[in-house]
N, C-alpha and C positions, 0 to 999 in steps of 0.2 A: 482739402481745405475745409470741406464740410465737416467732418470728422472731426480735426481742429478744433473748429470754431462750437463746435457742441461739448466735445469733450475735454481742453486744453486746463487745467487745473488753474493757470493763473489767471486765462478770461473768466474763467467761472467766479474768480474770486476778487478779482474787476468791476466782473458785473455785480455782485453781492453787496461791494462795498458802494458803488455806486445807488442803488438802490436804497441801502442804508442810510446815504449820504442825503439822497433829495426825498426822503422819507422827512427826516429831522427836518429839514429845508422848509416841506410841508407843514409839520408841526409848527414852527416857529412860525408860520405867517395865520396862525389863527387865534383868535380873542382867548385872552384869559377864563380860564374857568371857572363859571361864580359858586359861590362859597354859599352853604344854606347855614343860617343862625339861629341858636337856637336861645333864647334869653329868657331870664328869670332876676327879675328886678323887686328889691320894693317886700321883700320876702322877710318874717319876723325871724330874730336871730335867737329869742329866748320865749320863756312863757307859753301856753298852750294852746295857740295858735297855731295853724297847719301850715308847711312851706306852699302851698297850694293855691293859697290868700292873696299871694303878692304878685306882683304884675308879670302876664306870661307873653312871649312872643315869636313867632316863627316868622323868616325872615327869608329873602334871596339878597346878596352882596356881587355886587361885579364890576370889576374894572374896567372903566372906558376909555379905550389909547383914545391918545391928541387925536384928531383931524389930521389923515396925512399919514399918520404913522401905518395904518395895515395895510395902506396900498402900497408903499415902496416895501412894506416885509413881503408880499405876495408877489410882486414883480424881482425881487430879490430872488427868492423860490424858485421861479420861473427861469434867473439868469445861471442859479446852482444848476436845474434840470437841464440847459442848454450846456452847459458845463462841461457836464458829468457826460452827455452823449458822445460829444466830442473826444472825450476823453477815452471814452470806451471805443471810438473809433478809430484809434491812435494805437489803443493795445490789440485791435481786432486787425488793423493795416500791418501794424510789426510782427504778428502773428502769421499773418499770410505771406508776407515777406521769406520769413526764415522758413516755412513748409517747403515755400518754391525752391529757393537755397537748396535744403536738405534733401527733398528728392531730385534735382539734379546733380547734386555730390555724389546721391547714389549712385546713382546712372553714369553720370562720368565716371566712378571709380570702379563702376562694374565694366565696363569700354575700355577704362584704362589697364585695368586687371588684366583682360583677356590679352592685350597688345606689349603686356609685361612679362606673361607667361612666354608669347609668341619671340618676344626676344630673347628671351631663357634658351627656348629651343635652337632658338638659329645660332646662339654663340655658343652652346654646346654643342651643334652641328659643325662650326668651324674650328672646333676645341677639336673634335673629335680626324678633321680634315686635316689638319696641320701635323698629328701627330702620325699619322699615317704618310703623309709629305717628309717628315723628320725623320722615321725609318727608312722612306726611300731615298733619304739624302738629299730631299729637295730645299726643305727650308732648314731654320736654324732651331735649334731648341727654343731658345729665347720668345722667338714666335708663339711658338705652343706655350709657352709659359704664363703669357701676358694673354692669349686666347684665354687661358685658365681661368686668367684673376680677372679677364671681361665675364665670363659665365657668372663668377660668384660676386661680383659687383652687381648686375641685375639680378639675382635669385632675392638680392640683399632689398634692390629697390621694390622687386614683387612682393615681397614681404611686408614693405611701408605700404602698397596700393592695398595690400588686406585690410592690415589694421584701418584707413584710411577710411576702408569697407564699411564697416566695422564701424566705426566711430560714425558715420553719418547714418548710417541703419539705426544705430543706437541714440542720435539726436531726431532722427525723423520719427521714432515711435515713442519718445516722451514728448515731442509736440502734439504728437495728436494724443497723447492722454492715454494710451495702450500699452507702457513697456514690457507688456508681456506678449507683445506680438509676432507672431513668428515671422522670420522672414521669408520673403517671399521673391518670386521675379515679377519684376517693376515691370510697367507697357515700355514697350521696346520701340515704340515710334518716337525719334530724336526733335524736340521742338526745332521749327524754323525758325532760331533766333536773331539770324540775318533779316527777315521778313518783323517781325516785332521791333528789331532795333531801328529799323528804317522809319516803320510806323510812328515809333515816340519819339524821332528826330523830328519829326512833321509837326507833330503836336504843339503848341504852343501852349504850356501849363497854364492851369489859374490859380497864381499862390494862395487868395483868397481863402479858396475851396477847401485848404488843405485843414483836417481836422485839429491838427498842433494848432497854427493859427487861431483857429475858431474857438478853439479849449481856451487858449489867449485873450481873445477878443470878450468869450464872454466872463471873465474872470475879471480882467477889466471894470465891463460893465457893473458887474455884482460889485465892488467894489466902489463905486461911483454911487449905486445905489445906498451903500452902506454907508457912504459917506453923507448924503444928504439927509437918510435917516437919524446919523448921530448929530443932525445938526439942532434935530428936535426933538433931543434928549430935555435939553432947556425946561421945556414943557409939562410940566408931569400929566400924569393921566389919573383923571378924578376918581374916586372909588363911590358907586351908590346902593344903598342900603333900601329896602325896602319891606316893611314886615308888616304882620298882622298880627292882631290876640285882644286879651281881655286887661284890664286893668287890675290894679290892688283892692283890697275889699278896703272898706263893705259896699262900692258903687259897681264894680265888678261888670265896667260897661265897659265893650267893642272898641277897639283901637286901632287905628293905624299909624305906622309911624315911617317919616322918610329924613333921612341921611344922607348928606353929599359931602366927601370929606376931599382935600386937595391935598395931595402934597406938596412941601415945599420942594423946590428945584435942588439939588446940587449943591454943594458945597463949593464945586466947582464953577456952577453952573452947566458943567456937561464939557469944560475945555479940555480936558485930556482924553477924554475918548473922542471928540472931534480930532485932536492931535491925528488923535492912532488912525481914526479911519481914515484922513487925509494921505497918510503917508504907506496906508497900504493901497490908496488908490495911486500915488503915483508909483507904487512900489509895480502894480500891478498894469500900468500905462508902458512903464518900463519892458517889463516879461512880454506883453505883447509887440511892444516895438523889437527885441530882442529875436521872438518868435517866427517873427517876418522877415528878418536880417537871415537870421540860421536856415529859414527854408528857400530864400532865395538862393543862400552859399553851399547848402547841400544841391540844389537843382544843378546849378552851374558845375560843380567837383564831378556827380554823378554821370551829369552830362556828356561832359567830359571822356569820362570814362567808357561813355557806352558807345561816344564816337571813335576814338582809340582803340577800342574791344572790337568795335564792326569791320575797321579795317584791318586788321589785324586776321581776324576772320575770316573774313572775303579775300584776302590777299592768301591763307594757307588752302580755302577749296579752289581760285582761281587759278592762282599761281604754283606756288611750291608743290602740293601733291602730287596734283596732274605732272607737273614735272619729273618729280620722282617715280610717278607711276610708268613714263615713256622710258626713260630711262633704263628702269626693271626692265620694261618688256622688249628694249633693245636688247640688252644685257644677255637675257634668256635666247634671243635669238642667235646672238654671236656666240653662246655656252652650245647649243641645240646646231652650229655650224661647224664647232669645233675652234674656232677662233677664241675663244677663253675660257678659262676653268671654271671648276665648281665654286673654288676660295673666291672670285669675283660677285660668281651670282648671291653668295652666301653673306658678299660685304652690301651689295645692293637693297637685296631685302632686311636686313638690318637695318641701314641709314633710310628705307621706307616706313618701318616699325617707328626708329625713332621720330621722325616727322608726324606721323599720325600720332601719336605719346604726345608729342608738343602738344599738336593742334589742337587735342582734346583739354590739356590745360588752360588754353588761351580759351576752348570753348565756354570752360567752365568761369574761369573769370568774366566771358559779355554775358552768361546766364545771370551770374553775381549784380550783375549792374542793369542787367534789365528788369531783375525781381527788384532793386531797390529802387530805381524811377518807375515803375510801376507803382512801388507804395506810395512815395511819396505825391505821383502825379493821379493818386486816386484808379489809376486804367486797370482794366482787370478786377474792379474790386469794386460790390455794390455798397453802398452807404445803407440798403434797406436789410443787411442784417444786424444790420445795430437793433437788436430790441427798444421799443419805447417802455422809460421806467414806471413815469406817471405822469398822469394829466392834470396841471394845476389848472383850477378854472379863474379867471380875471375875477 
């Protein structure tokens, strides 16, 4: 996840825009930039006099927002930068989400591989058992035939666990940013996902918390804020001029001169950008009520799911294997007594291959559902690798 989250091309490029984004955010909540003037009034247009004569001025001009207006641009800044965190903590949680995916798909399909190969063998053992039974006139052709087309039915499924392989190796090393990494063997200790899934059953989420939400929440607000700033669009912002220099000849005496110019308001008076910022504020009231709805009805689905998956679980290490596994080892005993053949023990350990083949599917779907209530419940995931972009100050 480390790795990931350092080298993953789309967080990097998340985070870039995000930066981008509460950069501009910054700019726009600071004063206009005054203007230096430079003037020449008063100057002769013909006859032998110097343009030098006529009245000279240097000057600073700068526009003064209303009262009001740079604190809601700067608190606006500030709801972009809470924003954008959130946001980046959303791509940084689905990020983490699909690494966990991806390397237990490995690992299941490397478990499941070996238990695919291991059934290969044992139906080409029984392949091979039948048809020695068939020359001794014990069974029927038919038998051996259908033994046959069991071997090459699974040689066919070991083939899907490769590509399978394959296909998650090759999703787990462009998440982390690598695809040219070589593969390698994964750590071979199987998480306790019985012990985690109990865990976040316990848990009582805080939807609040959850980063979508918050991206929500303060998008909202920004939007809220934007709306009260186009309320005092109305208002123009005065522009003031201030300059210094000499006059026209021949008195050629010290001058100052001051300027306050207003503009008229709007033609509109500023209603249609009111309009607009109204209606992305309930546009945007909206998407967070929406935000809350959605992360509730993923919590509950998920939920769900990870209840379903545990028993499921728990019911093939409590139940079914161990069962299967007594069984075998009756089995072997009665083979090891002479009371039944090799073709029994041979059907035994098959229908034991294929339950563990199961079990490990079902595993991999509560793995599925724990990586995703983990994203979504925040657990497993520190909020402090979110980088901070920038620090607006009030």
């Amino acid at each position: 996840m480390e790795l990931a989250l350092r080298n993953n091309p789309e967080v990097r490029a998340v985070r870039a825009q995000a930066e981008a984004t509460v950069a501009r955010a910054q700019a726009a909540a600071l004063w206009p930039s005054p203007a230096l003037d430079l003037a020449l009034e008063d100057a002769p247009a013909a006859g032998k006099r110097s343009l030098t004569e006529g009245k000279q001025t240097l000057g600073l001009t700068q526009t003064v927002p209303w009262p009001g207006k740079q604190g809601l641009d700067r608190a606006a800044a500030r709801a972009v930068q809470q924003a954008q965190q959130a946001a980046l903590a959303v791509h940084q949680r689905h990020l983490v989400r699909e690494v966990k995916v991806a390397f237990l798909q490995v690992l299941a399909a490397e478990q499941a591989l070996a238990l695919a190969q291991e059934r290969v063998r044992l139906a080409e053992a029984a392949a091979s058992n039948l048809q020695e039974r068939v020359a001794a006139g014990d069974a029927w052709d038919t038998e051996r035939l259908q033994a046959e087309l069991t071997a090459a039915r699974l040689r066919n499924e070991t083939m899907v666990w490769q590509e399978r392989r394959a296909q998650a190796w090759t999703t787990l090393k462009s998440l982390l940013g690598q695809p040219d990494l070589a593969e390698s063997a994964l750590c071979r200790e199987v998480p306790d996902l019985l012990h985690q899934a109990k865990r976040l059953l316990d848990t009582v989420p805080d939807t609040t918390r959850s980063p979508e939400v918050q991206a929500a929440e303060w998008q909202r607000h920004q939007a809220e804020l934007e709306w009260r700033r186009a309320r005092l669009e109305m208002f123009p912002d005065p522009t003031l001029t201030v300059a210094a220099g000499r006059g026209a000849a021949p008195d050629r005496d010290a001058i100052v001169e001051l300027r306050l110019s207003l503009p008229l308001p709007p033609w509109d008076g500023g209603q249609r950008r009111r309009q607009e910022a109204r209606a992305r504020m309930e546009a945007a009231s909206a998407m967070a009520s929406a935000a809350r709805a959605r992360q509730q009805r993923n919590l509950e689905a998920v939920r769900a799911r990870l209840r379903s998956g545990a028993e499921q679980v728990a019911r093939d290490h409590e139940e079914n294997l161990p069962r299967a596994r007594a069984m075998l080892q009756w089995i072997e005993i009665a083979v090891a007594e002479g009371r039944l053949g090799t073709a029994e023990l041979l059907s035994a350990r098959q229908m034991l291959a294929e339950w563990e083949l199961a079990s490990w599917e079902r595993w991999l779907e509560l793995a599925q559902a724990v990586a995703e209530y983990e994203a979504l419940i925040g657990s497993a995931f520190s909020d402090t690798t979110t980088p901070q972009l920038f620090q607006i100050s009030p």
